[in-house]
FIBASE-78795 format. One record per residue (C-alpha): x, y, z; residue number from 1. Coordinates in steps of 0.001 Angstrom, whole numbers, plus 524288, in hexadecimal, padded with zeros to 5 digits. Layout:
residues N
ATOM     x     y     z   i
ATOM     X     Y     Z NUM
...
***
This chain:
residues 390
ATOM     x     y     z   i
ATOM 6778B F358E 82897   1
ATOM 67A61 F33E5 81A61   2
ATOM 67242 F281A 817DE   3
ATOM 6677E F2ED8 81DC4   4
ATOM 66975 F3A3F 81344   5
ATOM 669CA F315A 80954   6
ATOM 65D5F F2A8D 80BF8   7
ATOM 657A1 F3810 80BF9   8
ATOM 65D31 F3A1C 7FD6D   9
ATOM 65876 F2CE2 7FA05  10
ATOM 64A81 F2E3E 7FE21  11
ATOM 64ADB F3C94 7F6AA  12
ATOM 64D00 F353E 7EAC6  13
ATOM 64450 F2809 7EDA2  14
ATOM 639DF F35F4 7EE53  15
ATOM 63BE0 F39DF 7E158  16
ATOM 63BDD F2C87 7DCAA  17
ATOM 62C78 F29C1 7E262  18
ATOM 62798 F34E9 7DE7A  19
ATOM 6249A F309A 7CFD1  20
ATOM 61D29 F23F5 7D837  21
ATOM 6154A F2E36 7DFD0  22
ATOM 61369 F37D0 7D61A  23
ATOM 61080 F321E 7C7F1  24
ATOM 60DCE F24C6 7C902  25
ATOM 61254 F1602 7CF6C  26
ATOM 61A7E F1531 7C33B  27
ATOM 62329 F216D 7C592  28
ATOM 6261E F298E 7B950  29
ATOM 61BB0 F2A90 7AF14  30
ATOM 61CE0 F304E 7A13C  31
ATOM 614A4 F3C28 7A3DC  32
ATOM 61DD7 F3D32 7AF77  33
ATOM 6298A F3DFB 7A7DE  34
ATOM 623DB F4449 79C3C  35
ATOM 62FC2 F4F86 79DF5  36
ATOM 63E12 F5191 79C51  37
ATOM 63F15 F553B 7A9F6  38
ATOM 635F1 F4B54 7AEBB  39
ATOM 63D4F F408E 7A9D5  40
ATOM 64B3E F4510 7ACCD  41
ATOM 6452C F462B 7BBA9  42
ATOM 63E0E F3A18 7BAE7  43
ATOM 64D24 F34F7 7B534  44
ATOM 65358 F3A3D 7C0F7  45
ATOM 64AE0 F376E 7CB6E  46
ATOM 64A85 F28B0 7C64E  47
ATOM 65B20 F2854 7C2FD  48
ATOM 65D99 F2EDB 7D0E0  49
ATOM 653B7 F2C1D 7DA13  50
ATOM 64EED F1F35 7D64F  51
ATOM 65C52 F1B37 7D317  52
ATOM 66247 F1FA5 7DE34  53
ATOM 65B5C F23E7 7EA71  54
ATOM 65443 F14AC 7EC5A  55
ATOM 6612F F0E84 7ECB6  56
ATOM 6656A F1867 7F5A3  57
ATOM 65A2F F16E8 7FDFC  58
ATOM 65A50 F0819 7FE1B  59
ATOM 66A55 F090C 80234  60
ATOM 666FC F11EF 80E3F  61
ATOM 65CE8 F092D 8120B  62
ATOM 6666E EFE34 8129E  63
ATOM 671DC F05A2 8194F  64
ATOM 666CC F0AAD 82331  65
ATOM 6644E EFD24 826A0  66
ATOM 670C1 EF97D 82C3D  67
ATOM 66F9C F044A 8364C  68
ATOM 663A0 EFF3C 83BED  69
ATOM 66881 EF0A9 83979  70
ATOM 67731 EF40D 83EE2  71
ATOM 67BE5 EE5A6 840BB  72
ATOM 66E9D EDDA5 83E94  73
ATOM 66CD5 ED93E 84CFB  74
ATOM 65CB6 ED6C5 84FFF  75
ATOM 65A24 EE3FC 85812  76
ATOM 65E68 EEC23 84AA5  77
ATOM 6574D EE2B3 8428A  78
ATOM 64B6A EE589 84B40  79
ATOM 64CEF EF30C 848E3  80
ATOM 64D2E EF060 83A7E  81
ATOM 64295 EEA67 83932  82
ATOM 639BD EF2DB 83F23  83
ATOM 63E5A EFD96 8377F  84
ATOM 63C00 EF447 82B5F  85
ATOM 62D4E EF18E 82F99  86
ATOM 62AD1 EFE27 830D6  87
ATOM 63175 F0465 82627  88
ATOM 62838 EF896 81EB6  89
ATOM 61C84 EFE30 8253C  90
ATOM 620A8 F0CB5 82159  91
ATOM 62197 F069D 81274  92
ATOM 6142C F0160 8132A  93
ATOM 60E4D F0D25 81721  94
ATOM 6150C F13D7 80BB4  95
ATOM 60FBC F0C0B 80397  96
ATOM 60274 F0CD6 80717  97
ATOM 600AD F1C00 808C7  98
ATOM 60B88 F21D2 800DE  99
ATOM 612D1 F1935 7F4EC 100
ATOM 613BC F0D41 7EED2 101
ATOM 6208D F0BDE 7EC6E 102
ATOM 62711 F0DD1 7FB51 103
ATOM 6311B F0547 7FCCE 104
ATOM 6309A F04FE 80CE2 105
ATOM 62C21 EFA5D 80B30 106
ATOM 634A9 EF42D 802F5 107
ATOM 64105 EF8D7 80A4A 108
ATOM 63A49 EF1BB 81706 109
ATOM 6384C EE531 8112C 110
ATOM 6467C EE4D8 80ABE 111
ATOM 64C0B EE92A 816F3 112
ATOM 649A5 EDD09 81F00 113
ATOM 653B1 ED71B 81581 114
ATOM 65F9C EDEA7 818FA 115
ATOM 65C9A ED898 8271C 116
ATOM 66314 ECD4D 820AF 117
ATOM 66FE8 ED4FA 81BA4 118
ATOM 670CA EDD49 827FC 119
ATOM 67A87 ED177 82DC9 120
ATOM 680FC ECF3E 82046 121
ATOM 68ECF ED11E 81B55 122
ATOM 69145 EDB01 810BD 123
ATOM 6934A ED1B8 80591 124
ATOM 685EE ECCFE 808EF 125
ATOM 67F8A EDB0A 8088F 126
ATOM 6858E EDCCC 7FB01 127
ATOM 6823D ECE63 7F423 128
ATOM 674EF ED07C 7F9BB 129
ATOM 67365 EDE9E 7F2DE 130
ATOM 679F5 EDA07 7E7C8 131
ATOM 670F3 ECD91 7E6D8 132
ATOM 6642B ED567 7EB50 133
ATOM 66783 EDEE8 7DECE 134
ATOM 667AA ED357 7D4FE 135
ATOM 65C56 ECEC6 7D978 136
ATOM 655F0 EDB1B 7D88D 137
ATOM 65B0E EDDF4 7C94F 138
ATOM 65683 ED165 7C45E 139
ATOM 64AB4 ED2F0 7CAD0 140
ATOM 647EB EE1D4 7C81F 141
ATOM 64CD8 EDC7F 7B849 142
ATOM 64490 ECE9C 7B681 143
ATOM 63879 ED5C6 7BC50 144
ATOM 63A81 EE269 7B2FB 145
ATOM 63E60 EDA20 7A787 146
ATOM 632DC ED1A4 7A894 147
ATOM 6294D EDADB 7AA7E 148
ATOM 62FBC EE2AC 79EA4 149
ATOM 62D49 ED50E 7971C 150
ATOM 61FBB ED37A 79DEC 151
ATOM 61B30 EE400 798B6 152
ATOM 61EA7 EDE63 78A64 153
ATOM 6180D ED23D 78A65 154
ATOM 60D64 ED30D 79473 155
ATOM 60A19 EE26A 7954E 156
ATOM 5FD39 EDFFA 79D53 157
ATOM 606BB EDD9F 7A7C7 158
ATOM 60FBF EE972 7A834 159
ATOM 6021B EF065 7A56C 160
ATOM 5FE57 EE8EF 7B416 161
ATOM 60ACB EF140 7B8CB 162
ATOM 605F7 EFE1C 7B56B 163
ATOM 5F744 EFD58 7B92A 164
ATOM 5FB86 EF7D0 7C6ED 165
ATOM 5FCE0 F052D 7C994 166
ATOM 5F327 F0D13 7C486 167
ATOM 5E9BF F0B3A 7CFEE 168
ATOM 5F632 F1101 7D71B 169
ATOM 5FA78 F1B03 7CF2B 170
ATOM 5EA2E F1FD7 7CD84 171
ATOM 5E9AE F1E97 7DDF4 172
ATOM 5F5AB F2639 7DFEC 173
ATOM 5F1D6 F30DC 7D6F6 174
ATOM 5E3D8 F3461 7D9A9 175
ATOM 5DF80 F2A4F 7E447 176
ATOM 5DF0A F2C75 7F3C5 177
ATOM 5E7BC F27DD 7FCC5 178
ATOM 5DF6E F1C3E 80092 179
ATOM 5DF2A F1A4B 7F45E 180
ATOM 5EEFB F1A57 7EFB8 181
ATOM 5F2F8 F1209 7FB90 182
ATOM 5EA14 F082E 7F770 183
ATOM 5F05C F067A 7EA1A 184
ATOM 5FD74 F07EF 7EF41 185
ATOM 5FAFB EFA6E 7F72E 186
ATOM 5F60F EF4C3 7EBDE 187
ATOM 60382 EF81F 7E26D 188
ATOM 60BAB EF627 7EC8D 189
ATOM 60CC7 EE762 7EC9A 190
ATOM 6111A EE874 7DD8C 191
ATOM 61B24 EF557 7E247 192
ATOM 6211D EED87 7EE79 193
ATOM 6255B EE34B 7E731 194
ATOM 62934 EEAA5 7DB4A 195
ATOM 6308B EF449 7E5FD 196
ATOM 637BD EE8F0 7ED68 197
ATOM 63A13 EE1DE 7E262 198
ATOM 63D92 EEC82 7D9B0 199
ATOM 644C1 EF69E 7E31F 200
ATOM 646FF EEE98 7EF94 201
ATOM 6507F EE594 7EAB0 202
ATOM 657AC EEEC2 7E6D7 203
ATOM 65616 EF664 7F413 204
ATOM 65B40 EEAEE 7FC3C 205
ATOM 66624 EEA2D 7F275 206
ATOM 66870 EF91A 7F7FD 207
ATOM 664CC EF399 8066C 208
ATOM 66EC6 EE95C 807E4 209
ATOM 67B65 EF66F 8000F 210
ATOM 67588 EFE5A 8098D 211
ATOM 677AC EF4A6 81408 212
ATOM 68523 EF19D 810A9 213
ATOM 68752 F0111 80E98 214
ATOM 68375 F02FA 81DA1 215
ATOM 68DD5 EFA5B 82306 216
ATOM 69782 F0241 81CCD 217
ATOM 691E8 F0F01 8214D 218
ATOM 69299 F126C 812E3 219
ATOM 68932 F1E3D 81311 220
ATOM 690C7 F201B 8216F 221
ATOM 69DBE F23D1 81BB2 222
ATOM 69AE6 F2BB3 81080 223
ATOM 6A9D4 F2ED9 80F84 224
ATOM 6AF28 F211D 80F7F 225
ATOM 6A4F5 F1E3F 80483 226
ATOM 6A784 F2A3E 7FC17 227
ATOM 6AE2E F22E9 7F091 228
ATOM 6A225 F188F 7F139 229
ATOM 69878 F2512 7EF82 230
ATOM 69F97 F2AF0 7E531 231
ATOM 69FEA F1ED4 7DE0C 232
ATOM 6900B F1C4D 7E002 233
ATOM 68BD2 F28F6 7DBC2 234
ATOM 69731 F2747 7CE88 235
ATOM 68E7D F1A73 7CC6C 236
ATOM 68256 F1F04 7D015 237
ATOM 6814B F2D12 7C829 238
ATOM 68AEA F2D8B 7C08C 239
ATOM 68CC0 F1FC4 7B8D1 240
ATOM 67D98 F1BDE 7BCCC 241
ATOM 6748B F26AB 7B6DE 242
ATOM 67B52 F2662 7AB1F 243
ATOM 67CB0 F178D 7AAB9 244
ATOM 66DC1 F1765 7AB55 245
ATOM 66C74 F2123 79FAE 246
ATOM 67490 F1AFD 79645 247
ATOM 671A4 F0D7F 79C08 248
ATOM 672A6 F0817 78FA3 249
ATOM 67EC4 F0BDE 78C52 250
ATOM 68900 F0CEA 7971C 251
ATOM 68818 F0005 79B23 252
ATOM 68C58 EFC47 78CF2 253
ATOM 6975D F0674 78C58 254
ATOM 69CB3 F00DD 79842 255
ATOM 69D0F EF3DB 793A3 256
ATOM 6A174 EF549 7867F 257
ATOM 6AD91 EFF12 78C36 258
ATOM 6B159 EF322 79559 259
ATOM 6AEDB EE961 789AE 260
ATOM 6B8B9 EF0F1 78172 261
ATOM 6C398 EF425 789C2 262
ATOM 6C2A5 EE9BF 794CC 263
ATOM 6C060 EE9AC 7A299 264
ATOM 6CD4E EE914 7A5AD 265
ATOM 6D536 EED50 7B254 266
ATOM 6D946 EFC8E 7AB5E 267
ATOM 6C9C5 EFEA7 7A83E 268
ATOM 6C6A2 F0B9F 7AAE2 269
ATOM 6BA49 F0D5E 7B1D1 270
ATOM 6BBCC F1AA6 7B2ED 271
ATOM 6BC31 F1C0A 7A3FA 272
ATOM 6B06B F11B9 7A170 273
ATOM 6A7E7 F19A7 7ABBF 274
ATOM 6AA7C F2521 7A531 275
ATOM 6A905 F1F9F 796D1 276
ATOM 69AEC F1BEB 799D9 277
ATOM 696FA F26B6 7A2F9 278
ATOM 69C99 F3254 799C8 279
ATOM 6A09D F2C0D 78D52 280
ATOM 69A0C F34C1 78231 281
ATOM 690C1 F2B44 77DAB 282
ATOM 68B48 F2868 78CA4 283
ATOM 68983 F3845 78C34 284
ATOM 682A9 F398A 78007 285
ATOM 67775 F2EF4 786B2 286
ATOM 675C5 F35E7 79391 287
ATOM 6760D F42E8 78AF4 288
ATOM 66C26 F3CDA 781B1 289
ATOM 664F9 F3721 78C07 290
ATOM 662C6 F433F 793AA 291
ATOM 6600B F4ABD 786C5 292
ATOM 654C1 F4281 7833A 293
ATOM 64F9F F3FD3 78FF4 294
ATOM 64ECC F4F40 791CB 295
ATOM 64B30 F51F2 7853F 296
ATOM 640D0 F4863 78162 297
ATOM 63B91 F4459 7755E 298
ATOM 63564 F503B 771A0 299
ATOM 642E6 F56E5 7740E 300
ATOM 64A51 F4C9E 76C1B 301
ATOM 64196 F4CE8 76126 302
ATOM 645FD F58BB 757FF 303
ATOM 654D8 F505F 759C3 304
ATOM 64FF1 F436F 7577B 305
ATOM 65283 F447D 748A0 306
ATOM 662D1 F44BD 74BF1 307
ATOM 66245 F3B4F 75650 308
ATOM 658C0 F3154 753A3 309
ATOM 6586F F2F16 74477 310
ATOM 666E0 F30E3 743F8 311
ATOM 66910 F2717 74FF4 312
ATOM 66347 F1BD4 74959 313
ATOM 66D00 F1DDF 73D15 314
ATOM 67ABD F203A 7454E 315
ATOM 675D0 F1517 74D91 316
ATOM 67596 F0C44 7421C 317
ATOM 682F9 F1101 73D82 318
ATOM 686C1 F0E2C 74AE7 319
ATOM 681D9 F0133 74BF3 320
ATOM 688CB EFE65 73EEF 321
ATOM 69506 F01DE 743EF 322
ATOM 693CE EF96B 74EB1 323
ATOM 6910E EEEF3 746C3 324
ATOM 69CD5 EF09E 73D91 325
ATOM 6A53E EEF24 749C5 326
ATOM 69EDB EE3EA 74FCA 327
ATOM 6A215 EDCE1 741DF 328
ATOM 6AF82 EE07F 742AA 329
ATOM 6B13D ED92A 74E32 330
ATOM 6A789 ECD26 74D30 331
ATOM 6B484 EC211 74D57 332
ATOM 6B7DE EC72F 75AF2 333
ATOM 6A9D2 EC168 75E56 334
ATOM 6AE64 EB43C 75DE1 335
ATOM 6B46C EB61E 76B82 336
ATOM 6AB61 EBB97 772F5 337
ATOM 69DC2 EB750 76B20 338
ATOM 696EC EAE76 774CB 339
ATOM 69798 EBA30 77E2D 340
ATOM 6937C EC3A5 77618 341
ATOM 687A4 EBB40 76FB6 342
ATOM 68345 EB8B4 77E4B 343
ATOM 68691 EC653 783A5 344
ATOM 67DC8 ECAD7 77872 345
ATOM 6730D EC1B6 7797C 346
ATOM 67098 EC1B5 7886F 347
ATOM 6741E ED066 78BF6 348
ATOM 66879 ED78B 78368 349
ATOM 65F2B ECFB1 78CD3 350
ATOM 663C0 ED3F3 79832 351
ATOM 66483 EE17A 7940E 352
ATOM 65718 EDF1C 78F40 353
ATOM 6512A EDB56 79B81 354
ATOM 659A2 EE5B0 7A4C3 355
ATOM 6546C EF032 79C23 356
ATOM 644E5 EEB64 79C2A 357
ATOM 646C1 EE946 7AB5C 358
ATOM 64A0A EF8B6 7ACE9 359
ATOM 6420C EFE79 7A39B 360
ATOM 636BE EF76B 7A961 361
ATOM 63A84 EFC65 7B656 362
ATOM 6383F F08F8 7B147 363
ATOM 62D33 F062B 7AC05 364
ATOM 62FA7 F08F8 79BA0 365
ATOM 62605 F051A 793A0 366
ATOM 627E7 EF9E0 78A5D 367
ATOM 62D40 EFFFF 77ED7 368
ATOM 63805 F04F1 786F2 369
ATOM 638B2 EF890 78D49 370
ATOM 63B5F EF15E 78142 371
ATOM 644C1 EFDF3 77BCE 372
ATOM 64E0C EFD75 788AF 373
ATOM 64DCC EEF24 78854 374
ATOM 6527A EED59 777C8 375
ATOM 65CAC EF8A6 77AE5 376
ATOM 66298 EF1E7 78770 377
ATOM 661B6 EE373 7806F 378
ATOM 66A31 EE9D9 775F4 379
ATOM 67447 EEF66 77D14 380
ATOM 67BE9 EFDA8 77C89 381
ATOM 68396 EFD9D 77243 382
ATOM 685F6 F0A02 76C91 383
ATOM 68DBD F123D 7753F 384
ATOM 69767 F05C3 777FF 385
ATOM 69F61 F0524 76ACA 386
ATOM 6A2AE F1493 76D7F 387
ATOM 6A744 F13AF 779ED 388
ATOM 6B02A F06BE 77806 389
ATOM 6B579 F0D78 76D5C 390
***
């Protein structure tokens, strides 16, 4: 069956995902790990692809499986599903002892005794629950990341706490015995459930309760009927989403200020937005120079630096100056809409602010960085905009 073949796919790539966990360190990636060109563009791609992909997959099948063995909720399949819960919770815990940390058996278990309470439910309920469950998760997955962002700059003995939790682990896993490893596994793992069902389940119910919904249509069923939806998931999910996540900073921007300037009106061509930001020149020249200089490196960028660095900071002012010019030009057509602006300005660089500090300390940048990717998303993309409304 198909969904079987995809779950197959799904746990390739959940494989390539663990294997920085098992083989380097509890943290994933290190530096020395990525020290390459070709180590980072794989560590790029396995972490785009597999991480991005294949857990969401994997949390959806697990969902759409569960209405087969639930079929229409009556107590003998519930009985059934329970077992199978129980023991797929004791087959987590025994992961976790003599194999890895971060199994999430036994977070699947635990979050599937909740879709015993959907299994009965209309559709409408199945989607206001994932679509509740999922704003619960961002704000959490964003307050706790933001504040313990705020908590490495102000109080660094406790981000320091974060590291050395697993050092015992990481020292175990490396040259101790297997007595020895299992041991600190059960001592981390309180800290990784929580961060795991916290962090990742969630989100993984929110994936339970589509996969759910997916089942009673047969969706992976009737792959022809569905075609159209497919096409349009892998558009999304390839095409407009790996470069949306390279140039984060600056489609979002382009989109908005092309709808700002002509309208979103009834004639607005999507077609011609989608391809504005996904293959207008200036979007090309940032994946290009992306790619160059992640391939490259410093020591490959260096001998050019003179032309693009020193020069950048003096066409940027011209730039900027320009910008300026225009924005006096039109400073009486303020008057309308100032409030708005004034309060648009004053509350959005916060918010961009604290989304940016809650992913970059999900992946774990220093505080530098932190502060960097925070002051660039607080001030907005600006530059491309003015290009491409003109």
């Amino acid at each position: 069956m198909f969904p079987d073949a995809l779950r197959g796919i799904a746990l390739l790539g959940i494989i390539l995902v663990n294997v920085p966990f098992l083989a380097i360190s509890a943290e994933s990636y290190d530096a020395a790990s990525v020290a390459t060109a070709w180590d980072r563009t794989v560590a790029f791609l396995v972490t785009m692809l597999a991480a991005g992909k294949f857990y969401i997959i994997f949390s959806f099948l697990f969902g759409y499986s569960a209405l087969f063995i639930l079929k229409d909720g009556s107590k003998p399949y519930r009985r059934v599903y329970r077992r199978r819960l129980i023991a797929l919770l004791l087959i987590g815990i025994a992961h976790v002892v003599f194999f890895f940390v971060g199994d999430i058996l036994v977070t699947y278990s635990l979050l599937g005794f909740a879709l015993l309470l959907l299994v009965k439910r209309s559709d409408r309920a199945l989607w206001l629950t994932a679509l509740i469950v999922w704003i619960i998760a961002a704000c959490w997955v964003i307050g706790i990341a933001a504040l313990t962002a705020i908590a490495s700059v102000f109080f660094p003995e406790v981000a320091a706490a974060d590291v050395t939790m697993f050092d015992g682990y990481n020292a175990a896993m490396a040259d101790g015995t297997f007595w020895q490893a299992a041991l600190e596994r059960l001592k981390v793992y309180p800290f990784v459930l929580t961060s795991v069902l916290f962090g990742q389940g969630l989100f993984a119910f929110v994936a339970f309760c589509l996969g759910m919904l997916a089942a009673r249509h047969q969706f992976l069923g009737r792959l022809e009927d569905y075609r159209p939806v497919f096409r349009r998931c892998a558009i999304w999910g390839l095409a407009v989403g790996l470069p949306l996540l390279l140039v984060l900073l600056e489609i979002p921007a382009i989109v908005i200020g092309i709808l700002i300037a002509r309208g979103l009106q009834a004639g607005t061509s999507w077609n011609e937005i989608a391809r504005e930001v996904l293959l207008g020149r200036s979007v090309l020249l940032l994946i290009g120079g992306l790619l160059i200089g992640w391939i490259a490196g410093p020591e490959g960028l260096e001998p050019v630096s003179p032309l693009f660095f020193d020069l950048f900071k003096g066409v940027l002012a011209m730039f900027l100056l320009e910008m300026g010019l225009l924005v006096a030009r039109r400073l009486r057509e303020a008057r309308d809409v100032g409030p708005f602006l004034i309060g648009f300005g004053v509350v959005v660089p916060f918010v961009n602010a604290a989304l940016a500090l809650a992913i970059g300390r999900l992946l774990r940048l220093p505080v530098g960085d932190l502060t960097l990717l925070a002051v660039l998303a607080a001030s907005g993309s600006y530059i491309v905009v003015p290009a491409v409304v003109r």
